[in-house]
N, C-alpha and C positions, 0 to 999 in steps of 0.2 A: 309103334310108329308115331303117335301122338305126341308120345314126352321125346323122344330125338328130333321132332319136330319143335316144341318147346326150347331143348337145349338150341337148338340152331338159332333161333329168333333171339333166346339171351346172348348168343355169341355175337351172333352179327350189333347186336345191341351195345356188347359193352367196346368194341372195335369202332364204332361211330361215336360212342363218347369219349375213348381215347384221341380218337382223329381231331375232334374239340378241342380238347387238351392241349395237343402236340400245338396245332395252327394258334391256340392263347397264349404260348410260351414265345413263338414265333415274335408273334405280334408285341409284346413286351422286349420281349430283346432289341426289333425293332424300333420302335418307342425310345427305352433305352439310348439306343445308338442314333436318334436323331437329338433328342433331346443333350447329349453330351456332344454332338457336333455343334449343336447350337449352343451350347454352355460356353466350347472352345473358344468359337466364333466373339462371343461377346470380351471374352477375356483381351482378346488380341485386338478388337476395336474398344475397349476399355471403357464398353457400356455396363458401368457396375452395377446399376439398376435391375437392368436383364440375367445379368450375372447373378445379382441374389435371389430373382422369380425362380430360372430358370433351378438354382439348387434346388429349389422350395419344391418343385415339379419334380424333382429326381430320388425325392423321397420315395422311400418303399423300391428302388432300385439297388442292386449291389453298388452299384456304382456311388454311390451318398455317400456310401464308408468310405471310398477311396482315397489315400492320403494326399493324393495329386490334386483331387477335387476338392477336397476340403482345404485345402493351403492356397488355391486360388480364390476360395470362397473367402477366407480371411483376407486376401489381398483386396476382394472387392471392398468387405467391410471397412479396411485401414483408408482406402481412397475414396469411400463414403462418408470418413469422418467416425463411424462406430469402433474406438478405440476399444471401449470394454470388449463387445462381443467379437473383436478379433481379437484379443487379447486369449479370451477364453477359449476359439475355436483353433487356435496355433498351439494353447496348452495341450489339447486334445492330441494336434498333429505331433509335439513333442513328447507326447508320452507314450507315441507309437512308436516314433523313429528320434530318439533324442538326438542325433549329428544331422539332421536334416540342416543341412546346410543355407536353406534360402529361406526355410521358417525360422532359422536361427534367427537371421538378420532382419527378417520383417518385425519380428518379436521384438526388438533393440530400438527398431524404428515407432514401434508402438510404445515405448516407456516412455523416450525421447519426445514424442510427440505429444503426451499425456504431460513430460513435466513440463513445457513450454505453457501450456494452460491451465497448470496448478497453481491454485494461492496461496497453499499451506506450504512453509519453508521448507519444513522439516518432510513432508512428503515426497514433494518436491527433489530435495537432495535424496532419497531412498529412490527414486523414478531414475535419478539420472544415473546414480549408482547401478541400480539393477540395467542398464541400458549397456553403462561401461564393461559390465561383467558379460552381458550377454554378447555381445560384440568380441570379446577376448574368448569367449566359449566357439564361438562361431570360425574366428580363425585356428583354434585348432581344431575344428571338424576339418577348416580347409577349402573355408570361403576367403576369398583377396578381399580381405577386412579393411584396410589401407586404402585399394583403391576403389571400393566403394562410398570410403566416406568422402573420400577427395571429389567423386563423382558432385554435379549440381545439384542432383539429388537428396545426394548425403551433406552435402557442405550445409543444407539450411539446418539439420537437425545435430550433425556432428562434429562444424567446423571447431570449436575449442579444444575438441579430443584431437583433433588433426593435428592441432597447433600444440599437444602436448607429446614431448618428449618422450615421457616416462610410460606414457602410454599406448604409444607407437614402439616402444620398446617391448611393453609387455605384450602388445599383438604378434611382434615378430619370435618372442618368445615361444608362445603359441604356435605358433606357427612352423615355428622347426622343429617342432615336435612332431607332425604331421609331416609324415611321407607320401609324396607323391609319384606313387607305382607308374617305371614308364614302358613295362611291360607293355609290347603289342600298340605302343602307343611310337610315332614320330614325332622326337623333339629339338629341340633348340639349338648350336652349335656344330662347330666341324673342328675337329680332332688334326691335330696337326700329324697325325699317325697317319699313312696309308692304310687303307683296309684291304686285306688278307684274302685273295678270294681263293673259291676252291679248285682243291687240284683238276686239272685238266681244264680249266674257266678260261677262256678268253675274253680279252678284257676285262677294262674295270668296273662296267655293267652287271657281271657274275658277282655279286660280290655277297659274302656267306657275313661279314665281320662286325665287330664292331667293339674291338678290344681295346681303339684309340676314345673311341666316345665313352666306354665305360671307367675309363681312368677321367677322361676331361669331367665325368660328371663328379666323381668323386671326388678330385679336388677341388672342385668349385663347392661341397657341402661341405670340405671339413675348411674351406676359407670362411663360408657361410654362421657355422658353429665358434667360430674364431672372431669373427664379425660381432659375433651376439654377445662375447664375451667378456668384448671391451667395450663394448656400446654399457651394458651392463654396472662395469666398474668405473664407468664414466671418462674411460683412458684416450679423451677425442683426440688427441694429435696420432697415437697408434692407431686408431682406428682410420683415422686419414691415411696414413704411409698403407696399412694394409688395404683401402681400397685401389691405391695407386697400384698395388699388386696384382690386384680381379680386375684392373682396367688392363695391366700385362697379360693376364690368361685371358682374358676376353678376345684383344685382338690377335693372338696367334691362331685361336680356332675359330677364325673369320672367313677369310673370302677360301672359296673352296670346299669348304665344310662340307660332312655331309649332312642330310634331311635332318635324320635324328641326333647331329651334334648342332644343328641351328635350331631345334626345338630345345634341347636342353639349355640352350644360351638364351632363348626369348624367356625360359620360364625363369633361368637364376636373374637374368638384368632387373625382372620387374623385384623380384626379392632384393637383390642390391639396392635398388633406389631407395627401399627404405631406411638404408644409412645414408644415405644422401639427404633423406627430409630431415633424420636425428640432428646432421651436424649443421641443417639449417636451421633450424629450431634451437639448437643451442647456440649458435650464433647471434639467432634474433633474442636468446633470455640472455645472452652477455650482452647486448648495445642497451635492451631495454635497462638491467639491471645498474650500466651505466651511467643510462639517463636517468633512473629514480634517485641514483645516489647525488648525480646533480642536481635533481628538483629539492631532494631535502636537503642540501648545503646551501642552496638559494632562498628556503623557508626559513632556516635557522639564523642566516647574514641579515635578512630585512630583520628577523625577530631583533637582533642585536646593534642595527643599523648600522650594518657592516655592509653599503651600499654593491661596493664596489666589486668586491665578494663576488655579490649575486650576482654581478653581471658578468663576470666573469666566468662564470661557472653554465649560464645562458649562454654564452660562445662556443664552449664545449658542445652543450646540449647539439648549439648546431654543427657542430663537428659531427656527430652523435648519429645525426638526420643524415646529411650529405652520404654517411657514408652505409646507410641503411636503403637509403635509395634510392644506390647504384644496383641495389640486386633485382632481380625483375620479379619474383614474386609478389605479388598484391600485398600478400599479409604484412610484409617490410613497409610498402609505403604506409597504409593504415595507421602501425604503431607509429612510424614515424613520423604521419601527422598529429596523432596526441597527443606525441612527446613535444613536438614541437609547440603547437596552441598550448598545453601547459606551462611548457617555458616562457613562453611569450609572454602569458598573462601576468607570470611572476617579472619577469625584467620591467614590462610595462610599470608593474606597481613598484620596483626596487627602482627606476629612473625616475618615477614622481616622486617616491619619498625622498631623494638623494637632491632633488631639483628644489623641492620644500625646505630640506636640511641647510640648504645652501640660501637662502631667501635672508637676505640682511632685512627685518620687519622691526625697528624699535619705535615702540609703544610710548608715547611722554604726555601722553593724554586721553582723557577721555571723559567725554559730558554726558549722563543719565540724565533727559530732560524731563522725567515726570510730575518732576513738583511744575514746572511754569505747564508744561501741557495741561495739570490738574488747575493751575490757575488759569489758564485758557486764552494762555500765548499760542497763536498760531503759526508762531514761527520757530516755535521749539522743536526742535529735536536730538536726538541720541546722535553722537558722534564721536570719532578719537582722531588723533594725531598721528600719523604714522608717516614716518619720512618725512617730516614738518609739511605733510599736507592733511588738510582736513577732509575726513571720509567716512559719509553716513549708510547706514547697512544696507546693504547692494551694490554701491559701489565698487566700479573697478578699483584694482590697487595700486600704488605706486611702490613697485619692489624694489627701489635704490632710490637714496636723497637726491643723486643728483638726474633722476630719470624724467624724460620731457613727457612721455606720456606715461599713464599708471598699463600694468600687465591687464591685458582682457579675460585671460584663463584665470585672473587671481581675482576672487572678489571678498568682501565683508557681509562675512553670513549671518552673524549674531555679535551683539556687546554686552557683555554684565560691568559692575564697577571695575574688576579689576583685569580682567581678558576677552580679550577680542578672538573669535570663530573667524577664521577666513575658508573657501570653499575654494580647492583649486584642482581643475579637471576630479569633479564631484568628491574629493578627497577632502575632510573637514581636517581641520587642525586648528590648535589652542596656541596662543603665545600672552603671554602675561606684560602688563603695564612693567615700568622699570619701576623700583623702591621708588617711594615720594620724593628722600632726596637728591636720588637720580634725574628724576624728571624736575624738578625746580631747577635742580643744577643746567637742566636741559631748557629751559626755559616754559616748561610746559604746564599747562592747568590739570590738575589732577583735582577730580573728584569721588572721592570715597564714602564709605558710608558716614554717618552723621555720630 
């Protein structure tokens, strides 16, 4: 009786420290599940601070490992500024699930952002590289790589990759590699077909089909495929005529459509657009490339003093402009503003030289007064002749014999014995005395060295 008495009291015993057990597991799950509502919370009010306590408190939960939680956790890091330790905790999440799609692109935003405050060149270029590549990795997992960078977000970190061709070509390449399963999904477009409904169906409400949407999508990939093709081999005027084409297929499976052929047309438009940015990007590398060839025909005509040239060539430029800044994207005007202050700087300095070249200046004299100023005549000083009038250094100049008053923008910057320094709109230039027996012939006092 004793020991059945015994065993009952261990039973009852080990039953009340199961029940312990049970309500600690409870209570952690709990826990748990307040603590990752409040993790959420902080994410969506973009208190990163909280967001990184709160992970730190989630330790020893299943939930730490979780790759949701952890890819938010680097998100807090990236918008703390802790570029390595998100760097390293998205490595993590990529080496769970490498097509994670939205750690792909944080990743891209992390290189991007490390090289913008790198010193080292050569690092640097390796940062913005690995950014390029991860961003083209991303689009084919079959993230909208395109228009995330165009977002304001991305434009601070990715606008130049925007602005390039070739690589908004290799994202879309990417990109049509990645199929977009529209199984069970409603998408874009309406099928110029009727849809087929089942026998006994009344109305077009019943309807079983959708054998016009699965052609409409099909030819919209293999236009798509077609697209890339010649984008590719750089064939822009086909590629123009063949969007002309997917603007034809576009609007037949228009008004009317059905669900799922306006879902497949909102997803190929946003794909389309990206030959829309190619052939404005190649547009804007034909005006700029334009303009450079003018800016160096303008460098080379002053080197040669082939005024006229230059400025010629400056009228183009603004040809160049007017017609770059009729298009309404921003990036147009921008270049078109530096093409244009470039050119301007250059015409500017091509009409001073050509204004200088033209300056009739003959030289028929010039006095070095340093022996009387060394004898300590106070009324000596340096002067020349020029336009038979006499003009001591600083003097305005008189740029024609027969001119009543001297030029104000031309003055006398410096005299040695045999040429005279004039400074006109801060542009210095040399012009040399005439032979001695030019200037006698001129009537003019020449003196040279002894």
């Amino acid at each position: 009786m004793l020991r059945m008495r015994h065993v009952a009291i261990v039973a009852v015993g080990l039953l009340a420290v199961g029940g312990a057990t049970y309500a600690q597991d409870d209570d952690k799950k709990d826990s748990e599940f307040v603590l990752l509502n409040k993790y959420r919370e902080s994410v969506r009010a973009e208190r990163w601070k909280d967001t990184i306590a709160l992970y730190e408190q989630l330790r020893g939960f299943p939930a730490h490992t979780d790759l949701t939680v952890q890819y938010l956790y680097a998100v807090a890091q990236y918008n703390l500024g802790q570029l390595k330790p998100a760097e390293t905790m998205l490595s993590t999440v990529l080496s769970e699930e490498s097509k994670h799609v939205e750690a792909l692109y944080l990743m891209a935003k992390v290189y991007a952002k490390q090289a913008q405050v790198e010193k080292n060149p050569i690092r640097k270029q390796q940062l913005d590289l690995k950014a390029k590549d991860t961003l083209i990795v991303a689009a084919g997992a079959g993230q909208y790589v395109y228009r995330d960078i165009q977002s304001p977000d991305g434009a601070k970190l990715f606008e130049k990759l925007a602005q390039d061709s070739k690589f908004v070509l290799e994202v879309m390449k990417a990109s049509s590699g990645h199929t977009v399963s529209t199984s069970g999904i409603h998408n874009p477009f309406r099928s110029p077909l009727r849809k087929k409904t089942e026998e006994g169906a009344e109305g077009e409400d019943q309807v079983d089909v959708i054998e016009g949407d699965e052609e409409f999508e099909r030819r919209l990939e293999k236009l798509y495929k077609e697209l890339v093709e010649l984008a590719a081999d750089e064939q822009y005027t086909e590629l123009e005529n063949k969007l002309e084409q997917v603007g034809d297929l576009l609007a037949r499976y228009g008004p009317g459509a059905s669900e799922k052929s306006r879902e497949i047309r909102e997803r190929f438009e946003q794909k389309f657009k990206e030959f829309d940015v190619i052939l404005k990007m190649v547009k804007l590398q034909e005006w700029v490339s334009e303009g450079n060839t003018e800016l160096e025909t303008m460098v080379q005509s002053i080197e040669n003093e082939e005024y006229d040239i230059a400025l010629a060539s400056f009228a183009q430029i603004e040809n160049i402009v007017n017609d770059m800044k009729k298009e309404e994207d921003p990036i147009f005007e921008r270049n078109a503003q530096m093409l244009y202050l470039r050119g301007k700087q250059l015409a500017e300095r091509a009409q001073r030289y050509k204004e200088i070249a033209e300056f009739k200046l003959p030289i028929t004299g010039i006095v070095i007064a340093s022996k009387a100023v060394a004898q300590g005549d106070a009324n000596a000083y340096d002067s020349a002749i020029i336009n038979d009038h006499i003009h001591r250094v600083g003097d305005q100049v008189f740029d024609e014999e027969k001119a009543i008053d001297p030029n104000p923008n031309l003055k006398l910057h410096e005299l040695t014995e045999t040429t005279v320094t004039f400074d006109y709109y801060g542009t210095k230039f040399v012009r040399a005395i005439k032979s001695r027996s030019d200037a006698e012939a001129a009537g003019g006092a020449v003196e040279g060295p002894e």
